[in-house]
ROLO-453844 format. One record per residue: residue number from 1; residue in three letters; z, x, y of N, C-alpha, C in turn. Coordinates in steps of 0.001 Angstrom, whole numbers, plus 500000, padded with zeros to 6 digits. Each point is the difference from the previous one (the first is absolute). Layout:
// residues N
   seq   type      n_w      n_u      n_v     ca_w     ca_u     ca_v      c_w      c_u      c_v
   NUM    ALA        Z        X        Y        Z        X        Y        Z        X        Y
...
This chain:
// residues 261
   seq   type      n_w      n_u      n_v     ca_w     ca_u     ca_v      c_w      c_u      c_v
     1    UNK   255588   817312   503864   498691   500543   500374   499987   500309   501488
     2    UNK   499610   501013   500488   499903   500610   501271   498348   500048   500572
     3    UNK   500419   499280   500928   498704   500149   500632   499692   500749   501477
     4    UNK   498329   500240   500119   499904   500919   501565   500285   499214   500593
     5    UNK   500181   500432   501534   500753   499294   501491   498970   499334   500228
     6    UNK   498561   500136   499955   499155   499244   499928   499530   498833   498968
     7    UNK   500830   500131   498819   499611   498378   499464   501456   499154   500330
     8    UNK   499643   498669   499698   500545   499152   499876   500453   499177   498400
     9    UNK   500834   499487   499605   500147   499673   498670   499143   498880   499986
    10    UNK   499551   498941   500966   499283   499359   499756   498966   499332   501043
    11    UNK   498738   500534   499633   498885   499490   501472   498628   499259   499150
    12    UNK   500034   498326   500491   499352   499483   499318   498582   499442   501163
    13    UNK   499224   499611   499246   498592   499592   500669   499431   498991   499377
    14    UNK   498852   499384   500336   499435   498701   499543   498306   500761   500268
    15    UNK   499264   498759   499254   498543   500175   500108   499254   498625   500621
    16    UNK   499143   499866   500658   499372   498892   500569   498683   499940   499516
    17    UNK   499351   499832   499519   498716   500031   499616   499217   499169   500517
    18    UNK   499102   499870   500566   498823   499053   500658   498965   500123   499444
    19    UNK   499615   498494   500261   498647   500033   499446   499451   498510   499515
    20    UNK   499282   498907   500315   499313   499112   498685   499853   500164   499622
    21    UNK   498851   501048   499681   499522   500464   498201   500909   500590   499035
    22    UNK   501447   500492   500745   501235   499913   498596   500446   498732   500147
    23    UNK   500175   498698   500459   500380   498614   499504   499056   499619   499418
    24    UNK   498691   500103   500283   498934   499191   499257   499892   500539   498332
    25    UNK   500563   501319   499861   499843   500271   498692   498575   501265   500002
    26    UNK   499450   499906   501329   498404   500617   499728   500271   502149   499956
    27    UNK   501574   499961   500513   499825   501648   500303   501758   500025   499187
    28    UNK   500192   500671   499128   500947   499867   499152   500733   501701   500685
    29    UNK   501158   499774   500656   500558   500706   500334   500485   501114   499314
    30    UNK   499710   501213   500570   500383   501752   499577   501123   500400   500333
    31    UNK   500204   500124   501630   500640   500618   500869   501738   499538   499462
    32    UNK   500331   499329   500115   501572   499252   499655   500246   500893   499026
    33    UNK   499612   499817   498810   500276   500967   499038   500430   501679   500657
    34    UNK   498623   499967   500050   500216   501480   500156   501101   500602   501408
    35    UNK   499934   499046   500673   501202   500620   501003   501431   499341   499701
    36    UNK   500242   499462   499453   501313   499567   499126   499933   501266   499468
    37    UNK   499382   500808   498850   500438   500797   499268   500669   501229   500866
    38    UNK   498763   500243   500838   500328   501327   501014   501567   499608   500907
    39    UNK   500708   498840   499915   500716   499828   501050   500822   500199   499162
    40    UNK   500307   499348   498726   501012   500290   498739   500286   501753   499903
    41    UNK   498685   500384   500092   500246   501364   499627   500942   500840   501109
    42    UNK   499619   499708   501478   500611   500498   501084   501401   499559   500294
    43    UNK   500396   499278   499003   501798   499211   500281   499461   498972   501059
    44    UNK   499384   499221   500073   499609   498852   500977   500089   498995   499229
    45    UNK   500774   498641   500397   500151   498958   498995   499104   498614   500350
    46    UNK   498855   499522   499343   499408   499694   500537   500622   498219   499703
    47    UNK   499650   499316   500869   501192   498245   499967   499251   499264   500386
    48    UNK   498579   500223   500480   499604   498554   499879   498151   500231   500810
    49    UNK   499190   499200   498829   498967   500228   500076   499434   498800   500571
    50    UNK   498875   499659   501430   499221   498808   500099   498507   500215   499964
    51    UNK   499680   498830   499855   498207   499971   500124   499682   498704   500695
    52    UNK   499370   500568   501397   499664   498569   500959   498329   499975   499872
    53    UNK   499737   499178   500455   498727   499555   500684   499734   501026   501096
    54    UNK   498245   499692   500606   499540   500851   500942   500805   498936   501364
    55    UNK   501026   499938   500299   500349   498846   500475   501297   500544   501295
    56    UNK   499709   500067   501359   500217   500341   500704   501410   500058   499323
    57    UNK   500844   498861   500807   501116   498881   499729   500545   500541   498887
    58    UNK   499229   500039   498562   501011   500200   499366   500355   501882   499642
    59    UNK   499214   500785   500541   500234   501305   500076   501259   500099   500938
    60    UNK   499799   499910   501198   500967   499732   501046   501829   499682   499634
    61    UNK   499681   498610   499377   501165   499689   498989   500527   501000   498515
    62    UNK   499181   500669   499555   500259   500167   498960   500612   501688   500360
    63    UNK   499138   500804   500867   500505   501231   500574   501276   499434   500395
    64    UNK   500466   499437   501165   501045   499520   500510   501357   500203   499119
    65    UNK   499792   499450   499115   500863   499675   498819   500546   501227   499318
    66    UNK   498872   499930   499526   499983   501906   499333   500685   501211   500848
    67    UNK   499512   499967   501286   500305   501314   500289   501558   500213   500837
    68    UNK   500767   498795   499812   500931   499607   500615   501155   500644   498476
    69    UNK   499673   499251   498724   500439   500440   499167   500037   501397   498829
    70    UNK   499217   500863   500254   499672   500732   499401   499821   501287   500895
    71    UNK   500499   501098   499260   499638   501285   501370   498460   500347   500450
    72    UNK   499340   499557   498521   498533   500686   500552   499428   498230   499670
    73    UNK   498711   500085   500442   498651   499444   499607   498937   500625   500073
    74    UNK   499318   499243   498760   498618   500700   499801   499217   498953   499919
    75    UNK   498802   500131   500710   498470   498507   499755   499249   500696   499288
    76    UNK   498924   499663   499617   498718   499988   499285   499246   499162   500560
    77    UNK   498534   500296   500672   499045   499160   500072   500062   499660   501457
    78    UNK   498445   499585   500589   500109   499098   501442   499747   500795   500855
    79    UNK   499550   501297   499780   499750   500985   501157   499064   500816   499874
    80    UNK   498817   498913   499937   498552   500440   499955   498930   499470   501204
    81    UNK   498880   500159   499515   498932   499715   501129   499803   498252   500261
    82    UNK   500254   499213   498835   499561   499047   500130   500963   498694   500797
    83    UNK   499372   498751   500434   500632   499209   500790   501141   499057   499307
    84    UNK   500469   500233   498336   501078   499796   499323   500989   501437   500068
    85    UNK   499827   501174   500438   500887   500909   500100   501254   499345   501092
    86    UNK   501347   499719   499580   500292   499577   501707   501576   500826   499695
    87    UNK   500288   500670   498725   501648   500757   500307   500150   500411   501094
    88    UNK   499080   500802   500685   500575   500694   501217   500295   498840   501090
    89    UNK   499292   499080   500423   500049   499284   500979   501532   499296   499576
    90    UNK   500236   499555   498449   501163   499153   499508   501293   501156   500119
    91    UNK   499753   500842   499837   501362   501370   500197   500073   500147   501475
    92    UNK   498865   499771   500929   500594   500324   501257   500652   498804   500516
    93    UNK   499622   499116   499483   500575   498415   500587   501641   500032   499584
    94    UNK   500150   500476   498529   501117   499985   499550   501048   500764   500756
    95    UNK   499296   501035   500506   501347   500847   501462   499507   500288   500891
    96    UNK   499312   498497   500779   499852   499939   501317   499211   501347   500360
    97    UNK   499186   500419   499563   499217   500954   500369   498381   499690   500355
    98    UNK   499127   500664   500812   498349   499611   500440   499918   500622   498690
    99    UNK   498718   499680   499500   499269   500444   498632   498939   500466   501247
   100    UNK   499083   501365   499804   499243   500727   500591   499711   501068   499450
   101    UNK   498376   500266   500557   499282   501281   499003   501338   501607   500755
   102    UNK   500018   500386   498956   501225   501159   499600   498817   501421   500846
   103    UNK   500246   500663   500785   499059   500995   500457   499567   501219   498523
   104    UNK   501278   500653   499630   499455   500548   499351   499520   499624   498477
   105    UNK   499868   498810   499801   499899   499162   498746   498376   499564   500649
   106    UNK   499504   500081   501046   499107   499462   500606   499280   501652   499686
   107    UNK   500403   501138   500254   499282   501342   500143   499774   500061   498743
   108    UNK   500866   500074   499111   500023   500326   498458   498472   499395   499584
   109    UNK   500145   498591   500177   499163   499240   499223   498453   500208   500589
   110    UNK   500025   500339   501361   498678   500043   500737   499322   501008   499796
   111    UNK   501309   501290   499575   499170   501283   499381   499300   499824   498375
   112    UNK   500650   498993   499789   499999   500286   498317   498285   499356   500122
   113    UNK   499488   498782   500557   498991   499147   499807   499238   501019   500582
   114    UNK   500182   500416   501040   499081   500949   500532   499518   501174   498871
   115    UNK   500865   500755   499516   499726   500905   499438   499164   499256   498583
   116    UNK   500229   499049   499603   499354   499420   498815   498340   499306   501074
   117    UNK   499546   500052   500724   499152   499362   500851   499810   498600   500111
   118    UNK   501022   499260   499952   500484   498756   500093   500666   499757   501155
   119    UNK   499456   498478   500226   500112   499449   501386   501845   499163   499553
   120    UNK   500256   500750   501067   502111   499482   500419   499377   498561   500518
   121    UNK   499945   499028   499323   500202   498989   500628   501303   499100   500114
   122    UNK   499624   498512   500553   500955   499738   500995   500819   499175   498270
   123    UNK   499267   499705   499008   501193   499900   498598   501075   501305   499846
   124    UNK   499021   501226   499863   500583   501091   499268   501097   500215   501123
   125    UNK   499778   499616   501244   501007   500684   501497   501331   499127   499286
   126    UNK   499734   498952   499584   501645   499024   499394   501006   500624   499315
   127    UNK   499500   501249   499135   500875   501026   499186   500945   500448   500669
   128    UNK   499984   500693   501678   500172   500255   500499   501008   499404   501043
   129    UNK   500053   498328   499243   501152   499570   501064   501646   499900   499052
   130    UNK   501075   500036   500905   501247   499954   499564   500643   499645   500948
   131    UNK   501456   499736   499739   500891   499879   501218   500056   501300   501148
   132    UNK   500294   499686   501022   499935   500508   501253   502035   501069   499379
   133    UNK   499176   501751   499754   500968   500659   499704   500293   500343   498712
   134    UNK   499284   499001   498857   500131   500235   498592   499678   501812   499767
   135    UNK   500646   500385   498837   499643   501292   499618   499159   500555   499006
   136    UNK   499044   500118   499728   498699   500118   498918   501047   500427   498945
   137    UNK   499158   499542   498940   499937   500331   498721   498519   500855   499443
   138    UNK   500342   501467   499504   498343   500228   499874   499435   499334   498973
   139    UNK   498849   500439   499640   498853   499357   499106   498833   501093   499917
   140    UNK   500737   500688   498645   498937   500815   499694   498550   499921   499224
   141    UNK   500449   498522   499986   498463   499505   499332   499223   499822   500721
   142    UNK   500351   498483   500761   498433   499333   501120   500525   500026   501108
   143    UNK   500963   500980   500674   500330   500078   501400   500725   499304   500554
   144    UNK   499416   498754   499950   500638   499129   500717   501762   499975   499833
   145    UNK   501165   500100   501054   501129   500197   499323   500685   498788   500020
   146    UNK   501140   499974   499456   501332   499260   500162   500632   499990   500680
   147    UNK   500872   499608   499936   500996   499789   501469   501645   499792   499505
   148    UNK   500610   500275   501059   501573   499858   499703   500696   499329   501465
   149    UNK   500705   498966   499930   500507   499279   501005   501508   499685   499536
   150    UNK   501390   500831   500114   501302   500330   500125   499822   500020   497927
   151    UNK   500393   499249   499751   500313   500426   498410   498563   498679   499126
   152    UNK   499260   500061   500713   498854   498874   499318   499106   501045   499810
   153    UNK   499183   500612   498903   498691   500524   499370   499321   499077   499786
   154    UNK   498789   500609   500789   498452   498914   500055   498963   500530   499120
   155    UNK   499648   499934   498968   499127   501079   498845   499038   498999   499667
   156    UNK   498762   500335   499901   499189   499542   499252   499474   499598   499117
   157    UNK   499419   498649   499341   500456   499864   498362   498935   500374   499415
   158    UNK   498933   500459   500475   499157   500929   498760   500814   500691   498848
   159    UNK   500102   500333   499384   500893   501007   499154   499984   501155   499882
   160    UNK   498410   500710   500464   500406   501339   499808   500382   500054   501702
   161    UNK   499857   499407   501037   500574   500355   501096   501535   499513   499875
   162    UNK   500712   499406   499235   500852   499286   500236   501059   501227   499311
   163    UNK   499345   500883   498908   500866   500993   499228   499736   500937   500780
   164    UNK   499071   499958   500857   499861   501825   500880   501283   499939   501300
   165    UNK   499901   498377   500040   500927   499842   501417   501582   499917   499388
   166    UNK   500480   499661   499258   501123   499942   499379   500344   501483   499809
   167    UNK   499380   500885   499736   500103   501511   499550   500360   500518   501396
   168    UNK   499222   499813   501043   500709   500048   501214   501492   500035   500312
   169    UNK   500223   498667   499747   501250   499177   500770   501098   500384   499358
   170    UNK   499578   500280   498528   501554   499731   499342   500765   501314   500299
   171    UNK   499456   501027   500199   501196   501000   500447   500492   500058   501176
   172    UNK   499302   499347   500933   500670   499443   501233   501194   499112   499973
   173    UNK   500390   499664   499185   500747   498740   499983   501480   500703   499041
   174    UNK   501159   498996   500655   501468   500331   499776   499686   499503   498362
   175    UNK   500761   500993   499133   500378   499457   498681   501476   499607   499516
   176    UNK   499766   499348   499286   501306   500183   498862   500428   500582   499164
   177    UNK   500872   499762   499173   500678   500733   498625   498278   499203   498889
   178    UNK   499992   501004   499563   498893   499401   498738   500559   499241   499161
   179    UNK   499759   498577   499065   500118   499581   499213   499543   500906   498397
   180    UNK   501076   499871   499200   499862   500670   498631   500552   498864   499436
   181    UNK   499037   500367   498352   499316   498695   499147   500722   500477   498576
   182    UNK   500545   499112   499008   500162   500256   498924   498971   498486   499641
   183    UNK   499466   500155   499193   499634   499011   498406   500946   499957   498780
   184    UNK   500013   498565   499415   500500   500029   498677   499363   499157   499505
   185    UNK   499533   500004   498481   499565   499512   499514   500886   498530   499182
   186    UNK   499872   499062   499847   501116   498987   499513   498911   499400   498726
   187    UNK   500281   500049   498793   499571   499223   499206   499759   498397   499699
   188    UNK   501006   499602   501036   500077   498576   500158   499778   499629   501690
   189    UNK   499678   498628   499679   499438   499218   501145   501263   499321   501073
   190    UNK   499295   499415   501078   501083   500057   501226   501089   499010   499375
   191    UNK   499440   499219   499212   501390   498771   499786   501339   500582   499121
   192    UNK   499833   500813   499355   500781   501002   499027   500724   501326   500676
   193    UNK   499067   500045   501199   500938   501297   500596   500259   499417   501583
   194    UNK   500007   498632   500530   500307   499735   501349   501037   499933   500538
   195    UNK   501070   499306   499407   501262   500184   500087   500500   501364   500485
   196    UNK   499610   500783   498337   501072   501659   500155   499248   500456   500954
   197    UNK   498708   499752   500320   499092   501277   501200   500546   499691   501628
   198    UNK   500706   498341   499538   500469   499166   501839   501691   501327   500110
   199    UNK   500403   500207   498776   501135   500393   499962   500092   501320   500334
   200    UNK   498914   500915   499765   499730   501555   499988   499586   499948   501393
   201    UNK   499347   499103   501069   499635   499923   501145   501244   500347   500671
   202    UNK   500802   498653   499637   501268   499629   500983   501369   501519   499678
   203    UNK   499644   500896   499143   500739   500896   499713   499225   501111   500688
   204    UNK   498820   500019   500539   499408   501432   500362   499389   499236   501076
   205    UNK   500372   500355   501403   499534   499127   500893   499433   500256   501022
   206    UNK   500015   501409   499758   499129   501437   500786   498790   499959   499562
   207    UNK   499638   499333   499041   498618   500312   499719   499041   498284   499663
   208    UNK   498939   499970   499727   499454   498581   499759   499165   499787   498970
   209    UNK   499992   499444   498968   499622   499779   498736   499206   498927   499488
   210    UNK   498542   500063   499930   499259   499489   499822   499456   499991   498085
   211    UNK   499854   498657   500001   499687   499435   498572   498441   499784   499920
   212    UNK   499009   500337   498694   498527   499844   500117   499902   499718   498793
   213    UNK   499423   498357   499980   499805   499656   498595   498732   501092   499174
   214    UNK   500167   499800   498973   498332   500846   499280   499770   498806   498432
   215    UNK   498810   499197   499997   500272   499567   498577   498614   500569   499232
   216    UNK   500282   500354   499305   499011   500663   498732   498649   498975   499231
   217    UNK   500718   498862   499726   499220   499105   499608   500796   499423   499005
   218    UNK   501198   500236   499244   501045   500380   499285   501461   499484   500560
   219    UNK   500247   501054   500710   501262   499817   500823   500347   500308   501174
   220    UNK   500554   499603   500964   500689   500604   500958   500925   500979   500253
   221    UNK   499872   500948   500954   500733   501006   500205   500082   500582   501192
   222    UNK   500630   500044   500881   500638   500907   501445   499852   501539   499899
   223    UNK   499530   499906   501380   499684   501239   500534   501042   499698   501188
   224    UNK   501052   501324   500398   500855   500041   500456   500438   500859   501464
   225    UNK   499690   499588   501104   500103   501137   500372   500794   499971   501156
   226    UNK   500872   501693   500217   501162   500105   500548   499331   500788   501549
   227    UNK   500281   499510   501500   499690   500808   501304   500986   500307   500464
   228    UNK   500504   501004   500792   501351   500225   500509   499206   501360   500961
   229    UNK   500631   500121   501071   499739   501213   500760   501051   501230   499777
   230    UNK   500871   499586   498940   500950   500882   499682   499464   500389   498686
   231    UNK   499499   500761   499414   499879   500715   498494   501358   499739   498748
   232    UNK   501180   500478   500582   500713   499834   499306   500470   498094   499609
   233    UNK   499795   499510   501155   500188   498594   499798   499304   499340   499475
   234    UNK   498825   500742   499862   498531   499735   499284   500148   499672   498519
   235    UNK   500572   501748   499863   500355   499926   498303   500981   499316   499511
   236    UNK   501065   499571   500892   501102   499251   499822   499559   498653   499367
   237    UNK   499273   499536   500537   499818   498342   499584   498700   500144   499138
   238    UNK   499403   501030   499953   499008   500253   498750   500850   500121   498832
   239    UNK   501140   500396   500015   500569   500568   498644   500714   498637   499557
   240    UNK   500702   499107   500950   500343   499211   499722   499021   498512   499684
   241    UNK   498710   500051   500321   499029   499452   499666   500079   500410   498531
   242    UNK   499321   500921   499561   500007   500672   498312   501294   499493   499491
   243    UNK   501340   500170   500434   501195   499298   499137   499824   498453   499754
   244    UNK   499514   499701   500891   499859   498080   500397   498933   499613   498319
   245    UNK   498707   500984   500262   498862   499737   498744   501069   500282   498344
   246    UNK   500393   501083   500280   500904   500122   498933   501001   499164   498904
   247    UNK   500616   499551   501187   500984   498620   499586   498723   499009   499961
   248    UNK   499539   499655   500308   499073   498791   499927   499480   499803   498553
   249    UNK   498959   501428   499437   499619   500315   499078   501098   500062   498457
   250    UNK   501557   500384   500362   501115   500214   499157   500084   498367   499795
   251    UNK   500290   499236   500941   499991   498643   500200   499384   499182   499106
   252    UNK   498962   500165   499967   498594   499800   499159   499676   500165   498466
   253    UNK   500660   501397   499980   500241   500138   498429   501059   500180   499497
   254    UNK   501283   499355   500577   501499   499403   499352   499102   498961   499025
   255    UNK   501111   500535   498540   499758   499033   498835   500281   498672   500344
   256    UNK   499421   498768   499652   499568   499015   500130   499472   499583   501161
   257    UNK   499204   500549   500914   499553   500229   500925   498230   499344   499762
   258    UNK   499690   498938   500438   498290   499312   499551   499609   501365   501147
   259    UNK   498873   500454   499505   499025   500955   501042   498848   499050   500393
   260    UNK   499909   500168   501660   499177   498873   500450   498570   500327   499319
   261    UNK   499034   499333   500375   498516   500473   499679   499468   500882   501311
């Protein structure tokens, strides 16, 4: 597989999510999903997802971590009006940067209240702060923008701002080779096909093969599925998946053979 001078075969990212009300259970998270999918789709491999507290300390730590390992990061949440918003202050701490109202993040927002005849006060002015140099992210919803500080995305976890700002970013950003998907269907369950499926792995090693129980109410049965960024390597261990069910099933109905329940 040949790729442009501009991708890479492999550029991976993480997600940070903030927030109490996703630990407490009270705000049941959107955003993860949906930007996992969009990153899958762009050849971006996504490796590792967190969810902290509104909690200086552990944002600080948890960016740290992340953005050391992964080419990109992305947050959700913490960069609003109120006196629990604190990502920006925790992202500037994290690279030694002043957190301060952004000038033209300060114009944006002062026109927007104005023009709605609403008073810019000294909450709504907080939208407006980021690290000293960060690079906006727009926001074609409620103005207020995002921010970018070397490979860390600061997005908002509303959701429809959080999908307007992602729509932004992602063509900005280096891709990879896309991941391509085969399915197989397996009539039988993981204990019956674990062995031969460990064996079809260790023979096709270009690609990665994931097992999904399904039970009916009846019986068990695997859902199978083959990722590879190569197509042909794709079908390779798909086909040899289907030979694996084959023998299994031949296996099964050799004469004197008990058929399980």
């Amino acid at each position: 597989m040949s790729l442009p001078a501009s991708a890479s075969p492999v550029v991976t990212a993480s997600i940070l999510a903030i927030g109490d009300e996703l630990l407490s259970g009270r705000t049941r998270d959107r955003n993860i999903g949906h930007l996992a999918s969009v990153l899958t789709a762009a050849g971006i491999d996504l490796k590792e997802v967190r969810i902290v507290a509104d909690d200086e300390e552990a944002i600080v730590e948890a960016l740290n971590a992340l953005r050391h390992r992964t080419d990109y990061v992305f947050t959700s949440g913490g960069i609003g009006p109120t006196h629990d918003d604190i990502t920006a202050d925790a992202v500037a701490k994290a690279f030694g940067l002043p957190c301060e109202h952004d000038a033209e993040a300060m114009r944006l927002l002062g026109d927007m209240y104005a023009a709605r005849g609403m008073e810019f006060t000294e909450a709504r002015q907080r939208m407006a702060r980021m690290p000293r140099g960060a690079r906006h992210i727009p926001n074609p919803v409620s103005t207020a923008p995002g921010f970018i500080v070397e490979n860390v995305h600061v997005m908002a976890g509303v959701p429809q701002v959080f999908v307007a700002m992602v729509e932004a970013v992602v063509p900005t950003l280096r891709t990879g080779a896309a991941m391509v998907s085969r399915s197989v269907a397996s009539p039988f369950g993981e204990g019956d096909i674990g062995t031969a499926l460990g064996a079809v792995q260790a023979a096709h090693k270009d690609t990665s093969i994931g097992s999904y129980p399904k039970y009916d109410g009846k019986a068990f049965s695997t859902e199978i599925v083959i990722r590879a960024r190569d197509a042909a390597a794709c079908d390779a261990a798909a086909s040899a998946v289907e030979a694996m069910i084959e023998e299994i099933r031949k296996g099964k109905e050799a004469p004197g053979r008990v058929l399980e329940a």
